[in-house]
C-alpha positions in Angstrom: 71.8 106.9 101.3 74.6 107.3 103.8 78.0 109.1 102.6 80.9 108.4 104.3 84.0 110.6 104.4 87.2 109.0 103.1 90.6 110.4 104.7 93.8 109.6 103.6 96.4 109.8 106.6 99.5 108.8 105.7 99.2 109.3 101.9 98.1 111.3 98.7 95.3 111.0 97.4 95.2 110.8 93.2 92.7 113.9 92.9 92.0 113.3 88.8 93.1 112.2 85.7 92.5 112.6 81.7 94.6 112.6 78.3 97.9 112.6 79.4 98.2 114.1 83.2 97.6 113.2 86.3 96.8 115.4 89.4 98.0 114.6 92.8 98.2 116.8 95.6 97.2 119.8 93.8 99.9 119.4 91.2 99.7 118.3 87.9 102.2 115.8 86.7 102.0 115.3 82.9 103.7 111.7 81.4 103.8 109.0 83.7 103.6 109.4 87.5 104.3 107.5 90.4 102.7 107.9 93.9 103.3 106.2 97.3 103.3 107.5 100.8 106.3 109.9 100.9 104.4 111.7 97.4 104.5 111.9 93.9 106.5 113.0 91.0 107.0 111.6 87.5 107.9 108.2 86.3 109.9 107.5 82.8 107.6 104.0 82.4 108.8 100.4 82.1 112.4 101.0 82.0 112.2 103.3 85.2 112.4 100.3 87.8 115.0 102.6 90.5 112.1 104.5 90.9 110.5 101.5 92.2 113.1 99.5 94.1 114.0 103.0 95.8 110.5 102.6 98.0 112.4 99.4 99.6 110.4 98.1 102.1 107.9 100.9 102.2 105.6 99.2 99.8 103.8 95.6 99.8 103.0 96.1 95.6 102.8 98.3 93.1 99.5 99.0 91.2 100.4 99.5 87.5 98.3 101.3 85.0 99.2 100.4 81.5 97.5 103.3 79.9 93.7 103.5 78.4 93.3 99.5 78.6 94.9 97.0 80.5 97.7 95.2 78.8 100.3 92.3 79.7 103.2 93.5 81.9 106.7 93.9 80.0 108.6 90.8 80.7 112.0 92.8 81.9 109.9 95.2 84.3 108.1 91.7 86.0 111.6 90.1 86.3 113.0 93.0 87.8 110.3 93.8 90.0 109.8 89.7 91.0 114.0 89.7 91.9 113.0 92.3 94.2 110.1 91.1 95.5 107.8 93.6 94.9 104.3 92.2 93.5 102.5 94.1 90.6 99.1 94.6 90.1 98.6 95.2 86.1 95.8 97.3 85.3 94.3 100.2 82.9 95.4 103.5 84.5 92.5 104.9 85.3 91.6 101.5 87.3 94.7 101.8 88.9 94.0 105.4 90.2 90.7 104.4 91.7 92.2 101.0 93.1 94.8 103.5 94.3 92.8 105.4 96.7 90.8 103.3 98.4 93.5 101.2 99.2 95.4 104.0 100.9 92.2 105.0 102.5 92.7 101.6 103.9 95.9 102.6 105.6 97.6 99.9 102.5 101.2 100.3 101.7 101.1 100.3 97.6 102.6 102.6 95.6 101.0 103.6 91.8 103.0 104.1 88.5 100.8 105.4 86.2 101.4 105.3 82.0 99.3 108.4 80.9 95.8 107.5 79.0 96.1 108.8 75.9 93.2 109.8 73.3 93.0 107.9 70.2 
């Protein structure tokens, strides 16, 4: 089997993840997080959408992980995000960190806000 190296350029990698953190860059962010390009910090969830419409025109779409499973998208967060033209991508967290990193390997311009997976 051949291995191949990813490297990420221009962008953060998401390192790991479990019950209730995220770690990104050697850091730990506990709570939601949000990562792009220019790094990562935390994110307040649905009603956060600054955060968002901050990146501008640095992002194409917005991956965002709903938590343990996938689950609909809050109607006020889509409107706000659609009036701004930024796409989302709904997905469970931890799909959304994987999706993450390859498509920053991929030189992409996404960004990631992360609910935390929580244990039941």
């Amino acid at each position: 089997m051949q291995l191949t190296e990813i490297t990420y350029a221009e962008a953060l990698p998401i390192e790991s993840y479990g019950p209730g953190f995220f770690r990104i860059d050697g850091k730990v962010i506990m709570g939601g997080a949000m990562i792009h390009a220019a790094g990562a910090r935390s994110w307040g969830g649905y009603d956060d959408t600054q955060s968002i419409l901050d990146l501008g025109d640095q992002v194409d779409f917005v991956l965002l992980g709903t938590g343990r499973q996938m689950a609909p998208v809050q109607a006020a967060f889509r409107k706000v995000m659609e009036e701004a033209g930024i796409g989302v991508e709904p997905m469970a967290s931890a799909t959304a960190c994987r999706t993450y990193n390859v498509l920053v390997s991929e030189g992409r311009r996404v960004a990631a806000v992360l609910l935390p997976i929580e244990t039941t």
